[in-house]
N, C-alpha and C positions, 0 to 999 in steps of 0.2 A: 515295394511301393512305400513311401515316403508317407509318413503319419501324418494328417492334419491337425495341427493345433493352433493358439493361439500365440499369440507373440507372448516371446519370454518377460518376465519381469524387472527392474531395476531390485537388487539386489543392495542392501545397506551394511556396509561393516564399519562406520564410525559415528559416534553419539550427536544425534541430530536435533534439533530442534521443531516443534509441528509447526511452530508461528512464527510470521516474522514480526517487525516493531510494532506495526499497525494490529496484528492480531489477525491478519487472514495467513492464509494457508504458503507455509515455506515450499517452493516444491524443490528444494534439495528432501526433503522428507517422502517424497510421493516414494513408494517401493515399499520393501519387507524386508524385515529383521529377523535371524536365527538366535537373537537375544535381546533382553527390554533394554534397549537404548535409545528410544525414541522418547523424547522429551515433552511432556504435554501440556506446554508454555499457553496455555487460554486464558486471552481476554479480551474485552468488547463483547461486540453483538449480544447487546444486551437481550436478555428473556431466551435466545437461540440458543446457550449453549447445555449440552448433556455430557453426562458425567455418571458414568457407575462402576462399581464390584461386583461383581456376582459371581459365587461360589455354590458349586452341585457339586456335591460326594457321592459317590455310588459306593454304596456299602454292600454287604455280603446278602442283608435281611433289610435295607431300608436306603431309601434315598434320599438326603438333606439336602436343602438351598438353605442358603441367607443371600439378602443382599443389600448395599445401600446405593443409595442411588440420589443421584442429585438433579432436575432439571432448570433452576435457574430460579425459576418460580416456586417451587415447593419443593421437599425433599421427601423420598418414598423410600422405606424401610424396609422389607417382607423376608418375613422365612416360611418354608414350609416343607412339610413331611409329609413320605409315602412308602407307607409298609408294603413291600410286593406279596406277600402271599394273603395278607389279609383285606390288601386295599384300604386300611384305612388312611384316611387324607386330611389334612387340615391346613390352614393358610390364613397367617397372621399379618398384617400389615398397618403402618402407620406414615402416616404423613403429615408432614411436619409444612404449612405455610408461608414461604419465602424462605424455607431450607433453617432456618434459624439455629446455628451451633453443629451444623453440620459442612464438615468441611473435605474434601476430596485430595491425595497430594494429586502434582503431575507425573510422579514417576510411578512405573506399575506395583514394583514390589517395595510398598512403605508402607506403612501403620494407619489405618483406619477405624475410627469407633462410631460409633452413635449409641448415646443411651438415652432411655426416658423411666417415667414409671412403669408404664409397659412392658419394654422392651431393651435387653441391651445387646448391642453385638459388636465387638471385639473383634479385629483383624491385624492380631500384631505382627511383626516382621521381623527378624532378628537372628543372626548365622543360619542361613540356607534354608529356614522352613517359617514356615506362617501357625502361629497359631492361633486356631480362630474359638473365641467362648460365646455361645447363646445362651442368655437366659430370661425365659418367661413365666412369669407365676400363671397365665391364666392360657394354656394354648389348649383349646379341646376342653376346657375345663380341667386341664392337669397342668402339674410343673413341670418345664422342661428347661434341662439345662444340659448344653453340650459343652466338648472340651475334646476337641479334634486340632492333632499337630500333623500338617502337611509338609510335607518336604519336595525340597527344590532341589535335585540330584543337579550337582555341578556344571557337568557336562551335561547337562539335556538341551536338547534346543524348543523355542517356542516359535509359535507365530504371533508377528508384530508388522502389521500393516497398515499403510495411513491409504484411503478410498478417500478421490478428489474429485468431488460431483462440479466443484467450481473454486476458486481462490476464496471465494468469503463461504460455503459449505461444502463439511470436509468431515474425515470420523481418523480416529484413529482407533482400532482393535489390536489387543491383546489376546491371544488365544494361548491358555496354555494346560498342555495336556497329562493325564496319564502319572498324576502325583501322589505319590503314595503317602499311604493316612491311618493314623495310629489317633486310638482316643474312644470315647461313648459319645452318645446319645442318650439321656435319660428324659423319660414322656411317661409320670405317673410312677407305675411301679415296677416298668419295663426300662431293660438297662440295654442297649444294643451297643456291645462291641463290632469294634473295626481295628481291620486287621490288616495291615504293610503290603501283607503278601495278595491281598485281595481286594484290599478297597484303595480305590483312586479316586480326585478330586482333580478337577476343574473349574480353572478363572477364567470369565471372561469380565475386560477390563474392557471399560469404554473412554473414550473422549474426544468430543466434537462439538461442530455448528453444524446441527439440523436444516431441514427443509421441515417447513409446517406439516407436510403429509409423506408418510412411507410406509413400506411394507416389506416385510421380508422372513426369507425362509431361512433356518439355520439347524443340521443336522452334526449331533454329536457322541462322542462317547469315550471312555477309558477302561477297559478289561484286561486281563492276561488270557493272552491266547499262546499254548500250546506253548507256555513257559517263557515267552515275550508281554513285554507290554507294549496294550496297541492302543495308538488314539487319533481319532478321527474327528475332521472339522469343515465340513460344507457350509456354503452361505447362498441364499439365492435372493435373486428380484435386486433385493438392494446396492448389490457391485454395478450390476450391468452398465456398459456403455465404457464406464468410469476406467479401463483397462489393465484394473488389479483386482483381484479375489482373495476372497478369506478363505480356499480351500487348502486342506492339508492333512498328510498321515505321518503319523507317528509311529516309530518303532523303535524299541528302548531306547526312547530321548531323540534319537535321530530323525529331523524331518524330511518328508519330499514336499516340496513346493508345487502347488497346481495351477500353471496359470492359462486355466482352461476355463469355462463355466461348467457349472454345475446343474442339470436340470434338476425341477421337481416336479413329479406329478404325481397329485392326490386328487380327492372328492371334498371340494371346499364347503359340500352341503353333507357329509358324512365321515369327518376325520378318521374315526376309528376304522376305514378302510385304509387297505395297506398300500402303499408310497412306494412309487419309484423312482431313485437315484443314481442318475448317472452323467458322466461327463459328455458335453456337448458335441463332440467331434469324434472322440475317442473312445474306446473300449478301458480307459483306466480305474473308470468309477461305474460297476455296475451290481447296484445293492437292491434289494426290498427288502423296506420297513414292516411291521407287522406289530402295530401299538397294542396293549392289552390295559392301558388306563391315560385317559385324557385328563388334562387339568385346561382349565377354562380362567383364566384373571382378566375382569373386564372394570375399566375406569370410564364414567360417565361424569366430568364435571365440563365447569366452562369452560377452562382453559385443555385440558385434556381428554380426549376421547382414543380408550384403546382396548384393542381386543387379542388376548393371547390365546391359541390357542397350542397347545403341550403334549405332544402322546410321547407317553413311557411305554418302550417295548424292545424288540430285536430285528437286530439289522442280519440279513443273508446275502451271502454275493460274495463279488472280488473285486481284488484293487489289486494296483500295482505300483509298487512302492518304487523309488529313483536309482535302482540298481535292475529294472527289469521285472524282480521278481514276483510271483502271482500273493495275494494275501488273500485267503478262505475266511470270511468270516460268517461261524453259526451260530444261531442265538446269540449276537453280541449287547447285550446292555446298552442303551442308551436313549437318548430321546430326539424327538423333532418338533418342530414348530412354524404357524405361520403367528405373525405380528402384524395388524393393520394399527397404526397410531397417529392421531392429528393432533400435535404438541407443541 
């Protein structure tokens, strides 16, 4: 019997541009990339457009974010840490008023900073790896300063996908997985190493023109399994309709493309129940979640109202990667999330 799935994707192999003159949506861009060569030419639509970094390390004893992040109207900083066996958690952020000195490129992999008295974060770019520096004197009430170098193995492939809700709103994602990371983390008097062989980092790069209201679910992670590295990237609620998904696995560097949906189903009144993921037609995505620590980031101003919610845990199940074959994943690392935002 003959599989059911969704219709194939446009597939992009030459450096494209997301905008055309006017500033709405090129659709020579509409598809996905196995490398950053989408171009993220924005501009107009004023107050509409969004713009971020965001970097999570999965370390051996501890999980790091930083991110900067640009929405037109203000600009949002945040990092934050989460020791797994101890659960300690903390979450720093700052926001910066009409974005002022904060500036975003259009290409994925280029050099990013923001600093204040606060807060500094560093993203610099430079022969095949990103090294990223945090440092805060008051995070928890201790100094924390990191100095983590990520590496962009050659040959790896990412996902780069433009979702076209309409010619004037439109996102472009970056997903890239499964990068191996060398460096500390120091918080106080606690030093945590990271290690190549064991700790991986993931970007997710944004850039678009919003709709005032969205939601969306995004499942991920990067581990070595059984001497592979594997990295996984579900996206829900937000693709739909739109005829391209931000689904995809990794396997040392090599991606399968999914262009299927992705269900989720959780208990919106009790997260920390465990989650099922899997593909809409097909037997290719069939996982449970099981979080063991939520993180909650909620924005209540005029112009933005948003509610994250974050479980850190392990994913069990199987996939099946674009040669057929079955992927066992137990206890895998990583997290999931819903996003309600009116921005």
């Amino acid at each position: 019997m003959k599989k059911l799935t969704q219709h194939a994707e446009r597939e992009i192999t030459s450096a494209v541009s997301l905008c055309d003159t006017k500033g709405d949506l090129n659709p020579a861009a509409i598809g996905f990339a196995r490398k950053p060569i989408i171009h993220s030419n924005l501009k107009g639509h004023f107050l509409r457009k969004k713009k971020w970094n965001y970097w999570c390390i999965f370390g051996e004893e501890i999980l790091f974010s930083a991110t900067i992040s640009h929405l037109d109207y203000a600009a949002v900083c945040f990092v934050y840490f989460l020791d797994y066996e101890t659960q300690r958690f903390f979450e720093k952020t700052i926001t910066i008023p009409v974005g002022r000195g904060v500036s975003l490129p259009s290409n994925v992999l280029e050099t990013v900073s923001f600093s204040s008295n606060e807060m500094s974060i560093q993203l610099v770019h430079l022969q095949g790896e990103t090294h990223l520096t945090v440092t805060i004197s008051d995070f928890d009430s201790d100094f924390l300063h990191a100095d983590l170098h990520i590496e962009h193995p050659a040959d790896d492939e990412s996902l780069n996908v433009v979702i076209p809700w309409n010619r004037q709103t439109f996102q472009h994602t970056a997903k890239h997985h499964s990068l191996p990371t060398r460096g500390f983390v120091k918080l106080g008097d606690r030093n945590y190493r990271f290690r190549p062989e064991e700790s991986f980092a993931v970007l997710d790069y944004g850039r678009g023109v919003w709709p005032r209201s969205v939601t969306w679910n995004w499942a991920m992670g990067s581990q070595r399994v059984r001497g592979q590295r594997i990295g996984i990237n579900f996206g829900g609620k937000w693709t739909d309709g739109t005829g391209m998904t931000e689904n995809a696995i990794f396997v040392d560097g090599k991606m399968t493309k999914l262009s299927e949906d992705v269900i989720f189903t959780y208990n919106p009144k009790q997260f920390m129940d465990p989650w099922k993921i899997h593909t809409k037609f097909s037997s290719d995505v069939q996982l449970t979640f099981t979080p063991f620590f939520e993180r909650v980031a909620q924005t209540n101003a005029k112009v933005i109202v948003s509610t994250v919610h974050q479980l850190i845990g392990y994913f069990n199940g199987t996939m099946t990667d674009g040669d057929g074959k079955t992927i066992q994943l137990t206890e895998f690392l990583g997290s999931v999330e819903e996003h309600v935002a009116k921005w």
